[in-house]
C-alpha positions in Angstrom: 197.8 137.9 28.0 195.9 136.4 25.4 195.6 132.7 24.2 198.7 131.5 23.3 197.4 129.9 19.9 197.2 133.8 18.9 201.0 134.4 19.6 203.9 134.3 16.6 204.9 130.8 17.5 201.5 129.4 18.4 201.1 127.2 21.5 198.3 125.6 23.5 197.7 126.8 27.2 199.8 124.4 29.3 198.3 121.4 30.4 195.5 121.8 27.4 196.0 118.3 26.2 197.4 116.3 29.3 195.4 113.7 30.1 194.7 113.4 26.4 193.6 109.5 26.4 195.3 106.8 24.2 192.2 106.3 22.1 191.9 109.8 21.2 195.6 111.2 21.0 195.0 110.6 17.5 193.1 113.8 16.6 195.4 115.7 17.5 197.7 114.5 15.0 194.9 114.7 12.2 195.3 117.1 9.6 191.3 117.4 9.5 191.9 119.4 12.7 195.2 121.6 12.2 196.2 124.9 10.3 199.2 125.8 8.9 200.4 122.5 10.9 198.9 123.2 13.7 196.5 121.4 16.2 193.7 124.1 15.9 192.7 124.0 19.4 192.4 126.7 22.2 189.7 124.2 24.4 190.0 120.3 24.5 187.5 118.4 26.4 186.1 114.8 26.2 183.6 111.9 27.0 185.0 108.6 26.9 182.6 105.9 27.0 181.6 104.6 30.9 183.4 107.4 32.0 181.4 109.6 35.0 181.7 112.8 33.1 183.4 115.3 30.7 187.2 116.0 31.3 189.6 118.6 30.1 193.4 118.8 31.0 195.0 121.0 33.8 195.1 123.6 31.7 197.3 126.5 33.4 195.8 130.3 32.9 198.2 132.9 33.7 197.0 136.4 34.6 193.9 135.4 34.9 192.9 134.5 31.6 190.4 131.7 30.9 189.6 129.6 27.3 185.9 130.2 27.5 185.0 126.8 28.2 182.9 127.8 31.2 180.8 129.4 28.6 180.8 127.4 25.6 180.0 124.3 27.2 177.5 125.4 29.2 174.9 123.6 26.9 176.4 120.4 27.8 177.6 121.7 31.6 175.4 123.4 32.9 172.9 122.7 35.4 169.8 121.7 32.9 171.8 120.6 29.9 169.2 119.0 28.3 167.3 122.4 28.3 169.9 124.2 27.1 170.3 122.2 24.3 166.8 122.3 23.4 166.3 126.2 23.5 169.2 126.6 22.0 168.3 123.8 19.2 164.4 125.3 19.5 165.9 128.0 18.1 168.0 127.5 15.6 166.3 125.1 13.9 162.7 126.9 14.7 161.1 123.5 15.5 160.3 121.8 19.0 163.2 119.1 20.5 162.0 116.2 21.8 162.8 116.3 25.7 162.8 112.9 26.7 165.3 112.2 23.3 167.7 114.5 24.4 168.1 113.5 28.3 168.8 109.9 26.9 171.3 111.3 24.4 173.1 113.2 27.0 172.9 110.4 29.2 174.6 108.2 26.7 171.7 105.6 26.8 171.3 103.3 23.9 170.1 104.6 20.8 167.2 103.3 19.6 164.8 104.2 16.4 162.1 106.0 18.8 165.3 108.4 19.8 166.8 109.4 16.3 163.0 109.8 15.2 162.0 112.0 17.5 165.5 114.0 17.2 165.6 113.8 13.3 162.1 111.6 12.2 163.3 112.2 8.3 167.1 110.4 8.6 167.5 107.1 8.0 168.0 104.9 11.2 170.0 102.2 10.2 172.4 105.4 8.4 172.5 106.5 12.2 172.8 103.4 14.1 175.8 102.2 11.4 177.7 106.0 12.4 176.8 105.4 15.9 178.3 102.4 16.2 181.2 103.3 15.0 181.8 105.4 17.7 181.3 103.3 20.0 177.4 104.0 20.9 175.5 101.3 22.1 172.2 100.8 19.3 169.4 98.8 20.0 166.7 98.4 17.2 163.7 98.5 19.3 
């Protein structure tokens, strides 16, 4: 079987938003993130802040189908995140990443302006800092 978003009447794998919290349910409604009407998801997972980790709903597989999150998350599952992110960034971007930045990003530590330089050292902080806080970061200005 494939992923029921491909089928005539498109639906998300069971259980694929339960769990969905309050503060997010929203997106799911947006039009920024449907297609002909549709919620244009086949993988939902998310970080709330203070939570202990990334979460995903029950999502049911049948015939032992998966949604590929075990491999398109594994940047920010697997065992060494942080350097997966960074050889995957090193990459792309054919420049060095800043270790020590992106452990505190994935951590969810404050951001601060020694951070977002060394992640981005031509961006505007206070640009940053204003976006962060908006969702919810902490930002110091040390």
């Amino acid at each position: 079987m494939s992923s029921p978003w491909r089928e005539e009447v498109r639906a998300h794998w069971p259980g694929l938003l339960d769990g969905l919290p309050a503060s997010l349910a929203q997106y799911a409604q947006a039009p920024e993130f449907e297609f002909d009407g549709f919620f244009d998801a086949t993988v939902c997972a998310w970080y709330e802040t203070g939570s202990s980790g990334w979460q995903c709903g029950p999502v049911d597989f049948t015939d032992g189908d998966t949604d590929g999150a075990d491999w398109l998350f594994e940047v920010l599952t697997g065992a060494d995140a942080a350097q997966a992110f960074i050889d995957y960034a090193e990459e792309y971007h054919e420049r060095s990443v800043d270790r020590e930045a992106v452990e505190s990003v994935l951590k969810g530590a404050p951001l601060d302006r020694r951070t977002v330089s060394a992640l981005a050292d031509a961006v505007d902080f206070d640009a940053v800092a204003a976006r962060a806080r908006t969702w919810g970061w902490t930002v110091v200005d040390g």
